[in-house]
C-alpha positions in Angstrom: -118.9 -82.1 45.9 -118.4 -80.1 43.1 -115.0 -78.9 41.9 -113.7 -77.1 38.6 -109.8 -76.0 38.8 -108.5 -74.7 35.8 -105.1 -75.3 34.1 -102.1 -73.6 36.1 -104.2 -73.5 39.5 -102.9 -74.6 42.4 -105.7 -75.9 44.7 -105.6 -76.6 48.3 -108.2 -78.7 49.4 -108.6 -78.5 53.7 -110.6 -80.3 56.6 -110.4 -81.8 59.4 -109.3 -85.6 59.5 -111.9 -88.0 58.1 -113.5 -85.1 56.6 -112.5 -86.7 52.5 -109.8 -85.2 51.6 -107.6 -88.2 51.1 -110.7 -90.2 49.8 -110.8 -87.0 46.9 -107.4 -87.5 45.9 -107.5 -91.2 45.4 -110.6 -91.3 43.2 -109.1 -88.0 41.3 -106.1 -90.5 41.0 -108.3 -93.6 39.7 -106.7 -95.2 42.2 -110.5 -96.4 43.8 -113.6 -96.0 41.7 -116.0 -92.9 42.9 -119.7 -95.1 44.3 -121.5 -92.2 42.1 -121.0 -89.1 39.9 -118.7 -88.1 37.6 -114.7 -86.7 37.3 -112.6 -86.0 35.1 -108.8 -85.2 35.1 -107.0 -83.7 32.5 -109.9 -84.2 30.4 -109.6 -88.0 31.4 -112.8 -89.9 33.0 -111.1 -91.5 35.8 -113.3 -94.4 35.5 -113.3 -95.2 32.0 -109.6 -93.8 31.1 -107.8 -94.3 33.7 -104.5 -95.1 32.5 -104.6 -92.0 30.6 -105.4 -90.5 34.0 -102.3 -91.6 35.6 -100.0 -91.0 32.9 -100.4 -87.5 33.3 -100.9 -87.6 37.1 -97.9 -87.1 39.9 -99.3 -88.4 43.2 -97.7 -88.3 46.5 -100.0 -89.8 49.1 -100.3 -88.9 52.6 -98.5 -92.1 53.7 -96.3 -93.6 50.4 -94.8 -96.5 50.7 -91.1 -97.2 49.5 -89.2 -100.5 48.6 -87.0 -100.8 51.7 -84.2 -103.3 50.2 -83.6 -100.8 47.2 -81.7 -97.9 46.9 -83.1 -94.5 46.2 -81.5 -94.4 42.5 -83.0 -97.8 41.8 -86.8 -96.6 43.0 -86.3 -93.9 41.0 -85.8 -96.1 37.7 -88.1 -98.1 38.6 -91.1 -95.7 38.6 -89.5 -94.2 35.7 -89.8 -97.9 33.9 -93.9 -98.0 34.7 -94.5 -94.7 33.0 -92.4 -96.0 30.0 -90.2 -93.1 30.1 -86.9 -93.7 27.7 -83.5 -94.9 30.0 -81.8 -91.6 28.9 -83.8 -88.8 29.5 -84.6 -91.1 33.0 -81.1 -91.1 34.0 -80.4 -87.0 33.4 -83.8 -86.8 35.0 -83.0 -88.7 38.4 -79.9 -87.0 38.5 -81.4 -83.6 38.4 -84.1 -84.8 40.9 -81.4 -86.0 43.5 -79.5 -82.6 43.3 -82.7 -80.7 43.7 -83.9 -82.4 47.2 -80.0 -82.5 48.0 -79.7 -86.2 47.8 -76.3 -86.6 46.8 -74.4 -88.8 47.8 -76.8 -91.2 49.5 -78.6 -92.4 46.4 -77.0 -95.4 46.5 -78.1 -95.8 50.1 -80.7 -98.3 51.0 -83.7 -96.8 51.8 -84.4 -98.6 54.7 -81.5 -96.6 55.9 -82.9 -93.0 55.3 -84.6 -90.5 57.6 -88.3 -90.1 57.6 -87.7 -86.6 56.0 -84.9 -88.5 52.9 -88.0 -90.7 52.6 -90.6 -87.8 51.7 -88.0 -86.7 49.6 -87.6 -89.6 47.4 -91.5 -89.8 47.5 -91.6 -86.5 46.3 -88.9 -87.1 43.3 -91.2 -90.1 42.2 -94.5 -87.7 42.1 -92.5 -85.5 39.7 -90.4 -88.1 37.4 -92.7 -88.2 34.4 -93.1 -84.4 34.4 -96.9 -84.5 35.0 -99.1 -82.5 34.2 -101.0 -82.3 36.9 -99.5 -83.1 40.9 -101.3 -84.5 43.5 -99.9 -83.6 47.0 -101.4 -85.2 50.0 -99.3 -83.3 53.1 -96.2 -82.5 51.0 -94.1 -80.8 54.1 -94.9 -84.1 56.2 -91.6 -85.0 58.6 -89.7 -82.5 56.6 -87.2 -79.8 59.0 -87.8 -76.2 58.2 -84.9 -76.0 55.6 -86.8 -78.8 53.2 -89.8 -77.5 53.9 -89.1 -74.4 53.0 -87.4 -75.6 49.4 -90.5 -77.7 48.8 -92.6 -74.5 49.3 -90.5 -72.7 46.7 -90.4 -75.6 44.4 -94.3 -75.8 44.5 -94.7 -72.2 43.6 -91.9 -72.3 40.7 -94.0 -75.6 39.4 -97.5 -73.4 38.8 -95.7 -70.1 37.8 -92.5 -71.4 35.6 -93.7 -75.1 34.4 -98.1 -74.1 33.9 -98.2 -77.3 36.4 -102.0 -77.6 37.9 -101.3 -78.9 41.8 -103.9 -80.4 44.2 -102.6 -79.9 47.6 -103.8 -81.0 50.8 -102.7 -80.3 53.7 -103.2 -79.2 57.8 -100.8 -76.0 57.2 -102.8 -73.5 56.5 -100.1 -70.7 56.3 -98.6 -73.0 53.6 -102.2 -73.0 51.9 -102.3 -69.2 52.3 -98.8 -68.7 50.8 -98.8 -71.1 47.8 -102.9 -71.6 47.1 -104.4 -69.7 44.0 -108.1 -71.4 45.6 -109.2 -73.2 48.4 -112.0 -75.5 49.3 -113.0 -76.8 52.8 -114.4 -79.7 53.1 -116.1 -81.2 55.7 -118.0 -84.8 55.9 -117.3 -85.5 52.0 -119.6 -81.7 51.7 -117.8 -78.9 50.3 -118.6 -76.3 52.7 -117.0 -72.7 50.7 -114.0 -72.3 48.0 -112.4 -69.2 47.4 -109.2 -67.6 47.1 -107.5 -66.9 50.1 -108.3 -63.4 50.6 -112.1 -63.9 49.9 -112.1 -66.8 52.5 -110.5 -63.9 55.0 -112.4 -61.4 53.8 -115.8 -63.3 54.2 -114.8 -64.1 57.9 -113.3 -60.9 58.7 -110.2 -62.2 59.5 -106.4 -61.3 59.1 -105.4 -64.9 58.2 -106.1 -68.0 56.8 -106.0 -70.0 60.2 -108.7 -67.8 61.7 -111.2 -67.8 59.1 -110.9 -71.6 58.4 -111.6 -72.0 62.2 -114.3 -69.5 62.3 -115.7 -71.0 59.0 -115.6 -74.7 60.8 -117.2 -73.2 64.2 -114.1 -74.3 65.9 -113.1 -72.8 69.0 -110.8 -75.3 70.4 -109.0 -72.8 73.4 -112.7 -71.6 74.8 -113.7 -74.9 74.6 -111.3 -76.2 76.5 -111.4 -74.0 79.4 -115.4 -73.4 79.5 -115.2 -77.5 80.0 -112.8 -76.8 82.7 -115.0 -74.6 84.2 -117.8 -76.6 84.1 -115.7 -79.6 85.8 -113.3 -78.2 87.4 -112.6 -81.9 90.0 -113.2 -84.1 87.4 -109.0 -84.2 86.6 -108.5 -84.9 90.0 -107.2 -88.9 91.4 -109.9 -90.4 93.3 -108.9 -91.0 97.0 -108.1 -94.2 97.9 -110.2 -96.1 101.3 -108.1 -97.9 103.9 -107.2 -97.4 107.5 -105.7 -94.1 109.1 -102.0 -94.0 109.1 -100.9 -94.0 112.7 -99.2 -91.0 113.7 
């Protein structure tokens, strides 16, 4: 794999499951060491800097974990404390994070005690509470309803236009790619099989949208599949008949 994203570009990065994507993020994150090659972040070697890596990193991964017995405000401060950022500007910070994902009045709640979507939520308030530079998002919309979703879409795009933030999304949503992606790169077996921006990936396929030419691009054909397999076995589904004796009439 080979990858350059400049400043201000939000990247999505798509596959199927196992294809790497999550396996990218986390070496991108010098969170585990790459076996071979070379990366940089930031202008950071994420081997040989890595602390300067993740001080300008925001990563939420695919499935965070959270400190149960503490409350959302008190998670908060504490990642605040490990990137050394001053108790004031964390305190106006936190608060601004809680009114922006509409937390109010549960952040003194235990977390054990939220919703699966309150959880993303605070996971996604943690990716952003040192202002980084650059923000790692590993399914970002995961367990959120419509409404969140839709505010973390908008929040994304204000991020790379407003704040200059470079974001690294992946995700399965590929009309949330379409929408917020300035590039995209499919990956598949830890190969980077195209990049482009969305409209070349369409355009290259001949397709309308982003779902069809990522499945054309993949060879998928999932629906045809399926039934030319039916087709071909049309009794497998069916329960084998038991033996015994003849009911008598």
């Amino acid at each position: 794999m080979n990858l350059s994203i400049p400043n201000g570009t939000t990247y999505g990065l798509l596959g199927p499951n196992g294809a790497g994507k999550t396996t990218t993020v986390r070496m991108l994150n010098a969170i585990i060491k790459p076996s071979s090659g070379v990366a940089k972040v930031g202008g950071f070697d994420v081997i040989t800097q890595s602390v300067d890596v993740k001080m300008i990193c925001g990563f939420l991964p695919e499935s965070p974990g959270l400190y149960q017995k503490l409350t959302a405000k008190e998670f908060l401060e504490f990642i605040g404390e490990l990137y050394y950022i001053p108790k004031d500007v964390l305190g106006s910070r936190i608060e601004e994070l809680i009114e922006i994902f509409d937390l109010e009045g549960r952040e003194n709640d235990l977390l054990e005690n939220y919703s699966r979507g309150m959880k993303q939520k605070v996971c996604l308030c943690a990716a952003l509470i040192q202002d980084p530079k650059i923000i790692f998002l590993d399914e970002p919309t995961s367990n959120l309803d419509p409404a969140a979703s839709r505010m973390v879409k908008d929040l994304i795009s204000d991020l790379a236009k407003k704040a200059d933030k470079t974001i690294f999304i992946c995700t399965h949503l590929l009309d949330a790619a379409e929408e917020l992606c300035d590039r995209i790169g499919i990956i598949d077996k830890g190969v980077l099989k195209t990049e482009g921006t969305p409209a070349e990936l369409m355009a290259e396929t001949n397709c309308s949208d982003l779902e069809s030419a990522y499945l054309k691009l993949m060879g998928v054909s999932k629906i045809d599949d399926l039934l030319a397999w039916r087709d071909k076995h049309p009794n497998e589904n069916e329960l084998p008949k038991k033996k015994g004796r003849k009911s008598k009439p």
